[in-house]
C-alpha positions as CSV (number, residue, x, y, z in Angstrom):
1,X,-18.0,10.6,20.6
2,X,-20.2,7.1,19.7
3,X,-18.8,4.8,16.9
4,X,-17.9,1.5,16.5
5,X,-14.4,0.2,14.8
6,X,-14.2,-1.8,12.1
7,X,-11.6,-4.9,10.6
8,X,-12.1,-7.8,8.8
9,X,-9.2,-10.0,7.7
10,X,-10.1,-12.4,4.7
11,X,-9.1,-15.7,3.6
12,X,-8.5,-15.5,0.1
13,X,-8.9,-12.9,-2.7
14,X,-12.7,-12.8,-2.9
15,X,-14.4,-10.0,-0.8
16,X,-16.7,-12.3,0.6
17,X,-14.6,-15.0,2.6
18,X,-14.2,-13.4,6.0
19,X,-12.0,-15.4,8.2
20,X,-12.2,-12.9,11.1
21,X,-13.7,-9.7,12.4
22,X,-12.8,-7.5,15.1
23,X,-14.9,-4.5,16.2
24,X,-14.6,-1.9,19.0
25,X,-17.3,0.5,19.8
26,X,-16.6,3.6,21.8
27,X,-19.7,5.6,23.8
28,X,-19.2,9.2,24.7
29,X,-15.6,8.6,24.0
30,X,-15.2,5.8,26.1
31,X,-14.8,2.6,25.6
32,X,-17.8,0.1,25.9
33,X,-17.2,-2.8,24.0
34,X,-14.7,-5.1,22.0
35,X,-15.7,-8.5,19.9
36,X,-13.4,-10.6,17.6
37,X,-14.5,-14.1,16.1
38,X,-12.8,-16.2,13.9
39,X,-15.2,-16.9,11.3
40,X,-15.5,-20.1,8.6
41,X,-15.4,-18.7,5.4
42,X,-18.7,-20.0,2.9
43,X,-15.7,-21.7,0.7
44,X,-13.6,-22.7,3.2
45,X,-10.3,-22.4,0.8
46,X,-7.5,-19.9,2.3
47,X,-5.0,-19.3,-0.1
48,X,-1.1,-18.7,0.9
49,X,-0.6,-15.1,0.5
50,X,-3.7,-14.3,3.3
51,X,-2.2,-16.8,5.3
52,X,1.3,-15.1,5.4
53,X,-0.3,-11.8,6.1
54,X,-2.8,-12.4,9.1
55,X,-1.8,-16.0,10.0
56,X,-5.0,-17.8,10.2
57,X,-5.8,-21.2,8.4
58,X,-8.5,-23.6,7.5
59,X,-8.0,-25.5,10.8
60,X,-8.1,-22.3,12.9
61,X,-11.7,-21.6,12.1
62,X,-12.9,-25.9,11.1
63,X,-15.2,-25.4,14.0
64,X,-15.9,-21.9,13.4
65,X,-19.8,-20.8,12.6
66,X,-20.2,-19.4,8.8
67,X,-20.9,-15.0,8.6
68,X,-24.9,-15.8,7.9
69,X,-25.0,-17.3,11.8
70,X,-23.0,-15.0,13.9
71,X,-24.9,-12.0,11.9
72,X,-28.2,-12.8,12.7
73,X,-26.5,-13.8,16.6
74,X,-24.1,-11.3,17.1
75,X,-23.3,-8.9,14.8
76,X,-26.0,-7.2,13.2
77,X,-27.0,-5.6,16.4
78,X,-23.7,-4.3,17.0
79,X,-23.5,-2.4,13.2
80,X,-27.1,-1.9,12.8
81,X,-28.0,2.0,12.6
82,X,-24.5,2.9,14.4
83,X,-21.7,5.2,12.9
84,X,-18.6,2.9,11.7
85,X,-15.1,3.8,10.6
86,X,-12.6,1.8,9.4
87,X,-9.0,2.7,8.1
88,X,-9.3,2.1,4.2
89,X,-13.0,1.7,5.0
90,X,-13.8,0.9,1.0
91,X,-12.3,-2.2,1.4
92,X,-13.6,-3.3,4.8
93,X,-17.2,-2.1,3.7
94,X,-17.0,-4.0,0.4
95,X,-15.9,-7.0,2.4
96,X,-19.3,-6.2,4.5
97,X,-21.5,-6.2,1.2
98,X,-20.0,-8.8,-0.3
99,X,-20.6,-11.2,2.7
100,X,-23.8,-10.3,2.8
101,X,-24.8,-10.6,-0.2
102,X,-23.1,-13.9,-0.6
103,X,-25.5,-15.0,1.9
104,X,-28.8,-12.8,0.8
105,X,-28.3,-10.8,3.5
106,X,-30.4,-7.2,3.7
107,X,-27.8,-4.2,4.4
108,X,-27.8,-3.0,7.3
109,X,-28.4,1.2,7.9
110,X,-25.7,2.7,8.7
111,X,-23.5,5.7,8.2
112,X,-19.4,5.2,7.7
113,X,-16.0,7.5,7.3
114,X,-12.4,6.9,7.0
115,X,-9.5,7.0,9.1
116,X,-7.2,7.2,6.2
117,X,-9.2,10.0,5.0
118,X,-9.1,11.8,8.1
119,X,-5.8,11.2,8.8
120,X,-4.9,12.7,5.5
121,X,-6.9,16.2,6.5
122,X,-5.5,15.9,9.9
123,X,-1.2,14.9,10.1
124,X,1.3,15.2,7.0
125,X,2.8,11.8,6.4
126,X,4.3,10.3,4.1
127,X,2.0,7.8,3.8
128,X,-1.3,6.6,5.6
129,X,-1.0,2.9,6.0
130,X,-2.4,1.5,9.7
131,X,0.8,0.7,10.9
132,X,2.8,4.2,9.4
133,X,0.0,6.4,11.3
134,X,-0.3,4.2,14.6
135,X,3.7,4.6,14.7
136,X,3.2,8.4,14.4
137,X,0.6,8.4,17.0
138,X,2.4,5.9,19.1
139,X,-0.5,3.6,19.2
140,X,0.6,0.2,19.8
141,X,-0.6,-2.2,16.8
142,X,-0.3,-6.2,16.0
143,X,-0.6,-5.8,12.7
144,X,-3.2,-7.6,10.7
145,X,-5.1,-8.9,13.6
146,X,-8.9,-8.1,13.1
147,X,-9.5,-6.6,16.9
148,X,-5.9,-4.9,17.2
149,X,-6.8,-2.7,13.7
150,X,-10.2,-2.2,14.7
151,X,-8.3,-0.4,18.3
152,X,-5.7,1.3,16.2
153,X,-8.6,3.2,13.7
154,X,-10.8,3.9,16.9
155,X,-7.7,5.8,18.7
156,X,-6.7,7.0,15.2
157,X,-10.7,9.0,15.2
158,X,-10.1,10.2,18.7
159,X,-7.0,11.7,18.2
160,X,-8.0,12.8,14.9
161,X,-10.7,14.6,17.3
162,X,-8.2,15.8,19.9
163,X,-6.3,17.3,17.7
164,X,-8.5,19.4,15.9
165,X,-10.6,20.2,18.7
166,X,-13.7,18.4,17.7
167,X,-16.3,17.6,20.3
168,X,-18.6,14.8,18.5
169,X,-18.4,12.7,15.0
170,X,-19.9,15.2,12.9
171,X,-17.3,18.0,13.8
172,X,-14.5,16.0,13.5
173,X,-16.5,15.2,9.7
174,X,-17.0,19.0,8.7
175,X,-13.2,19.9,10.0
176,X,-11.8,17.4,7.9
177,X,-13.9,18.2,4.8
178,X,-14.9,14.6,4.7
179,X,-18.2,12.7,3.4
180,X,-20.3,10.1,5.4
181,X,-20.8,6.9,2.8
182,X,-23.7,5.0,4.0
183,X,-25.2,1.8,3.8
184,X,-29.0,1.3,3.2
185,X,-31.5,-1.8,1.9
186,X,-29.4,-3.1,-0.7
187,X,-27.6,0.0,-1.3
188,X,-24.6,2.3,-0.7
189,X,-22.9,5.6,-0.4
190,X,-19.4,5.7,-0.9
191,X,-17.3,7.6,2.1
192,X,-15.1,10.6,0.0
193,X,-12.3,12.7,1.1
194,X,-13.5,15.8,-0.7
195,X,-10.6,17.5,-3.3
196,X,-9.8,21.4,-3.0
197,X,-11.2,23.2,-6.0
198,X,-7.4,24.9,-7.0
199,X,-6.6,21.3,-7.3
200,X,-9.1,20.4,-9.7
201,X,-8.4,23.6,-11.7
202,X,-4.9,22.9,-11.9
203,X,-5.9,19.5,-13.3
204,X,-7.9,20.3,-16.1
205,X,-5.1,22.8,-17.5
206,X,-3.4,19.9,-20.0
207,X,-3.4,21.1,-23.5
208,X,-1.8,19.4,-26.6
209,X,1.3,20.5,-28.0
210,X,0.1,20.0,-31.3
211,X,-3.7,19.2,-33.5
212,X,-2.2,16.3,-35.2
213,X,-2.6,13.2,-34.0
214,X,-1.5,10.0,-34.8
215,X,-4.9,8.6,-35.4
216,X,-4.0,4.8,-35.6
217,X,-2.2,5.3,-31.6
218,X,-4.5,3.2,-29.0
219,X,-4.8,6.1,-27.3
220,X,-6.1,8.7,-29.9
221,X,-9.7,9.3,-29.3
222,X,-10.3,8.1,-25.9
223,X,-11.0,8.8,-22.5
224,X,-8.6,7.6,-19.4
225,X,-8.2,7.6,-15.8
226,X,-5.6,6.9,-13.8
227,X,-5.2,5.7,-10.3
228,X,-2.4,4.9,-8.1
229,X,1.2,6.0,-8.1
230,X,3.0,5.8,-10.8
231,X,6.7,4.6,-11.5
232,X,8.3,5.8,-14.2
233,X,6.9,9.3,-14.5
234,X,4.4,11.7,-12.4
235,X,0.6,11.6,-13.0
236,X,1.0,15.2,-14.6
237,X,3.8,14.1,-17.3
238,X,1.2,10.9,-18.0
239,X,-1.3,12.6,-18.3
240,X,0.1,15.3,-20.9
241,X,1.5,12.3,-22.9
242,X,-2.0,11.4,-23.6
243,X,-3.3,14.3,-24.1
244,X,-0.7,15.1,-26.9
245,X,-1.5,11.7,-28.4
246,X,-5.1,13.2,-29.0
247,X,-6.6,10.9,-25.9
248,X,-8.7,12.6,-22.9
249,X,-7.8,12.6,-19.5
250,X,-10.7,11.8,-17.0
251,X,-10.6,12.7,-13.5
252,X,-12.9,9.8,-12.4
253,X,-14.1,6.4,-14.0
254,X,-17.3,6.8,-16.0
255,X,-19.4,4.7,-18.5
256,X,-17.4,6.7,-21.3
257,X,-13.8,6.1,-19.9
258,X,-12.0,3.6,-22.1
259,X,-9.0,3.2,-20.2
260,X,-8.4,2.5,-16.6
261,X,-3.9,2.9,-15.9
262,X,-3.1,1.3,-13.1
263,X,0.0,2.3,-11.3
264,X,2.4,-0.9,-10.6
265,X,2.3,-0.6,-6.7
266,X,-1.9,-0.7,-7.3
267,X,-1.9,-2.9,-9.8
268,X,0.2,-5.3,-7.5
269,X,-2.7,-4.7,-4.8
270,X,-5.6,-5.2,-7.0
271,X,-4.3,-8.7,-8.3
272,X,-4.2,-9.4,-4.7
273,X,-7.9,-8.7,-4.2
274,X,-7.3,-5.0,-3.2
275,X,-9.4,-2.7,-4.9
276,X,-9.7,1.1,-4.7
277,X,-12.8,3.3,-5.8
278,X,-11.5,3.6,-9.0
279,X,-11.2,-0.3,-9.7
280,X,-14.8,-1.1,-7.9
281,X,-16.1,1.8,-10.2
282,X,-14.1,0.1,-13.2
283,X,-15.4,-3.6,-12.7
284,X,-19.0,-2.1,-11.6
285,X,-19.4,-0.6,-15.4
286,X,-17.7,-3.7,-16.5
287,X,-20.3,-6.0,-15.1
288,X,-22.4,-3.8,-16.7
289,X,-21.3,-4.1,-19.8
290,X,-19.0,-1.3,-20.5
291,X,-15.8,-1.4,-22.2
292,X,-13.6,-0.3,-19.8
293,X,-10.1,-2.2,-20.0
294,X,-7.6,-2.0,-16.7
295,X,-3.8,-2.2,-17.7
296,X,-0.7,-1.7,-15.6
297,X,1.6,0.9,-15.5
298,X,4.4,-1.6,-17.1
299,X,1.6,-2.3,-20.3
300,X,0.9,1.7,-20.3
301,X,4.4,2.5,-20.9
302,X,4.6,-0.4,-23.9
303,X,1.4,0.9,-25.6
304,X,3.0,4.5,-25.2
């Protein structure tokens, strides 16, 4: 089993101000090497919620080199062309591409998975934050420090592969019905956790309780996705609500979805520079120029 383990910790809402990076990279199952910097982020401002999650400052990394020198040094060479997994790999690989391209840095090739998707088609939890699944797996973890993740998702793959009997990467991909995202030039795959079709059946079964439609509602005539757990109600009551109001429910965000819902736990993430697929997606078509508006739950419920 070769891969390498990602983390990066960051010093401040933006993607692209790594403060550290810790990787571990594992050859034929074993372990062959660990690195963790501290890194000085490009603007060197760390605001106070970053601080009080991973504990690093401005004067931890004053003397620090920026990304753009220990890449060309020290990292690139340990990424380049290797098999990487992270745990919630979209945001550590957006970190990566941000980073780079705040320095006009080429992508490197690479191919990349998910130990939160895996862990998902491999244990039934409750929920798949690092620390819940290192608990369940009794993997020790100092939370929040770059090197100590990047160990916690490596042992979280090879138990993932112990337990389902999987000799090499690519079994452990096809046994948990994952996808590969990739990183190439100045482009990139996304890594999926592929849905059950029932699922998706079961999904597209909303039908109106009625054909008419208040047609001065906000929602009437458009398209909406939502993401994230919602509060007050479950995604399928939501969902019905709009489709009643004459709106259209969307699976995924696309250049025709008007609406982005945003369940409060989310929404809290996302104003703290978390972002999942759907909210890249969202602000991708946005910088674009499409007219996609993101509201929270709380503002969903008002317009309903």
């Amino acid at each position: 089993m070769d891969f390498v383990a990602l983390d990066f910790e960051t010093a401040n809402s933006s993607r692209g101000s790594v403060c550290s990076i810790g990787l571990v990279e594992y050859e034929k199952g074993k372990l062959k090497k660990e690195y963790y910097r501290l890194v000085k982020p490009k603007q060197n401002y760390f605001a106070g919620i970053n601080v009080s999650i991973h504990g690093i400052t401005k004067d931890d990394v004053a003397d620090e080199p920026e990304f753009d020198v220990l890449w060309e040094s020290e990292i690139r060479e340990l990424l380049e062309g290797k098999f990487l997994v992270a745990h919630n790999a979209q945001f550590d690989m957006s970190v990566l591409r941000a980073v780079l391209d705040q320095y006009n840095l080429p992508y490197p090739m690479l191919a990349y998975n998910c130990t939160v998707n895996i862990s998902k088609k491999t244990w039934a939890l409750p929920r798949y934050k690092l620390n819940v699944v290192s608990d369940y797996l009794g993997i020790e973890l100092d939370h929040h420090h770059a090197l100590d993740d990047a160990r916690a998702s490596a042992q979280i793959l090879l138990k993932a592969a112990q337990e389902l009997r999987a000799n090499n990467v690519k079994e452990l991909v096809d046994k948990t019905n994952t996808t590969n995202g990739m990183m190439f030039d100045t482009s990139y795959e996304p890594a999926k956790l592929n849905k059950r079709r029932q699922a998706k059946k079961q999904a597209e079964s909303f039908v109106a309780a009625t054909s008419e439609h208040d047609t001065t509602h906000l929602f009437y005539n458009t398209s909406i996705v939502f993401t994230g757990k919602l509060d007050v109600m479950k995604r399928e009551e939501a969902i019905q609500r709009i489709v009643d109001l004459g709106g259209k429910w969307q699976r995924n965000v696309e250049a025709s979805t008007n609406y982005l819902i945003v369940g409060n736990a989310t929404f809290r993430d996302y104003t703290n520079g978390k972002r999942n697929s759907q909210l890249e997606r969202a602000e991708t078509l946005l910088a674009q120029g499409h007219s996609v508006e993101i509201i929270s739950e709380s503002d969903f419920l008002k317009y309903l």
